[in-house]
C-alpha positions in Angstrom: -89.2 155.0 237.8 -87.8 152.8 240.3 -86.8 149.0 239.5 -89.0 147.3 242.2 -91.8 148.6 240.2 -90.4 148.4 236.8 -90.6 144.4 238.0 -94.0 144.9 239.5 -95.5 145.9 236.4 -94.2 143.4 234.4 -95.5 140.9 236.4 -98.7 142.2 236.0 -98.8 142.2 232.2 -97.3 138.8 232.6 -100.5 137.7 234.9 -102.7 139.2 232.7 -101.3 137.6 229.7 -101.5 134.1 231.5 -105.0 135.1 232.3 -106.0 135.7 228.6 -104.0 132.0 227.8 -105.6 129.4 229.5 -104.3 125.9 229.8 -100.5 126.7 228.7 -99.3 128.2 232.0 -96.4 129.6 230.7 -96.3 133.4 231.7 -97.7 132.7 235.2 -94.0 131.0 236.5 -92.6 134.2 234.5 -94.8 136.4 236.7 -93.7 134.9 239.6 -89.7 135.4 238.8 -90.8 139.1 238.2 -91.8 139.5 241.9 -88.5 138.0 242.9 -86.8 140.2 241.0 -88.9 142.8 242.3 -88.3 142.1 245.9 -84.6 142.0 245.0 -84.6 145.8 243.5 -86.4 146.7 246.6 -84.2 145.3 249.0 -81.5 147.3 246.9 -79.6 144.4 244.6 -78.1 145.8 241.7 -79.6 145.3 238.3 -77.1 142.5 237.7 -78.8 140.6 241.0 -82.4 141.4 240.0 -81.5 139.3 236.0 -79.5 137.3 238.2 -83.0 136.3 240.2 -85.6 136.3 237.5 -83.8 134.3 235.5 -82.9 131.8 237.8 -87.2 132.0 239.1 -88.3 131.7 236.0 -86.1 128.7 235.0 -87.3 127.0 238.6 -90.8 128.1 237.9 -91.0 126.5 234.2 -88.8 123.7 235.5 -90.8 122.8 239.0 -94.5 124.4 238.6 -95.2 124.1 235.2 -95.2 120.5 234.7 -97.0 120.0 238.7 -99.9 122.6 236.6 -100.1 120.8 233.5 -100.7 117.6 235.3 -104.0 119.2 236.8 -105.3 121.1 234.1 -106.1 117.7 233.2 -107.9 116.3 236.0 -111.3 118.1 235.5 -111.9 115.6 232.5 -111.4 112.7 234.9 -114.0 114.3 236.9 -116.7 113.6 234.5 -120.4 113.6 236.1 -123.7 112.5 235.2 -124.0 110.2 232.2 -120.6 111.1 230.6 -119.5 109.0 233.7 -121.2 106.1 233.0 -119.8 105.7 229.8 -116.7 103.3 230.0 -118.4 101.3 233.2 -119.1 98.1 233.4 -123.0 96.3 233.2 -124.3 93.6 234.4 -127.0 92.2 231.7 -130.3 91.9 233.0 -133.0 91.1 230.6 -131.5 89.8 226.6 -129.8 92.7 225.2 -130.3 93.0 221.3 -129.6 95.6 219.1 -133.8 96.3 219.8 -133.5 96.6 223.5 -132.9 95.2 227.1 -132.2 96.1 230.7 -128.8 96.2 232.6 -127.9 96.9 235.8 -125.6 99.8 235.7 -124.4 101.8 238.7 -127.0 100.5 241.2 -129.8 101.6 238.6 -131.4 99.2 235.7 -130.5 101.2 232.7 -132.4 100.3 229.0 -130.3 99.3 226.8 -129.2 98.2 223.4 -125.7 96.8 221.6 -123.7 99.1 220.1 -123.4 96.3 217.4 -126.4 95.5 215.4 -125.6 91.7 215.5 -124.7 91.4 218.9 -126.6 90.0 221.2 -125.8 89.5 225.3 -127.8 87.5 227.7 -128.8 87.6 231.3 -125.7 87.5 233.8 -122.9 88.4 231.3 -120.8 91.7 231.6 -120.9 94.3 229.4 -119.3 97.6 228.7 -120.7 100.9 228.1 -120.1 102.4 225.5 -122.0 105.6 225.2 -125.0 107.0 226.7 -128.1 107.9 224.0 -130.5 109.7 226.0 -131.4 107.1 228.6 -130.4 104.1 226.9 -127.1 102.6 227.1 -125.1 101.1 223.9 -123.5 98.4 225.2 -120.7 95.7 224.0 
């Protein structure tokens, strides 16, 4: 069997097993020095120039990928939509908020409401926080 590949398959396994591993992108930098090394045996290095280049393209992959991937596996959860967005905003009271109910102006909408806190109690004009969304009233504090 001929080196180039040797290489090719590996990175294949290696894709597949990043594939079957989501979030640690690990293999995929790995898979990506295989091709190197590939491309390397095909342009007829010696197997001493083909360690030579995965090693090196996996330590620059781990090294300079890895952490610029980790950093945007991330983002998606900053992305929240719909209610999950609205929680950590900021209200404007509109009608008395009690732990029995209210209105606040949240997002360009007047939201029901309620305090998060049984004994708290926020009037007209202050600024409150949202703390979670229950159904379509927000707990506020």
């Amino acid at each position: 069997m001929a080196a180039w590949l040797a290489w090719l398959i590996a990175a294949a396994a290696l894709t597949v097993g990043e594939i079957l591993t989501p979030g640690l992108f690990f293999l995929g930098p790995v898979a990506l020095a295989a091709v190197v090394a590939a491309i390397v045996a095909a342009a007829g290095g010696g197997i001493l120039a083909e360690l030579i280049a995965f090693i090196v393209g996996s330590l620059l992959g781990l090294g300079l990928l890895r952490p610029i991937a980790r950093r945007h596996i991330h983002l998606p959860a900053q992305l929240r939509t719909g209610t999950a967005a609205l929680e950590g905003a900021s209200a404007v009271v509109l009608e008395r908020v009690t732990a029995d109910g209210g209105r606040v102006r949240l997002g360009g909408e007047v939201w029901s409401a309620r305090t998060y806190m049984d004994d708290e109690v926020f009037e007209p004009g202050s600024r409150v926080d949202v703390l979670k969304i229950d159904g379509a009233t927000a707990l506020v504090h």
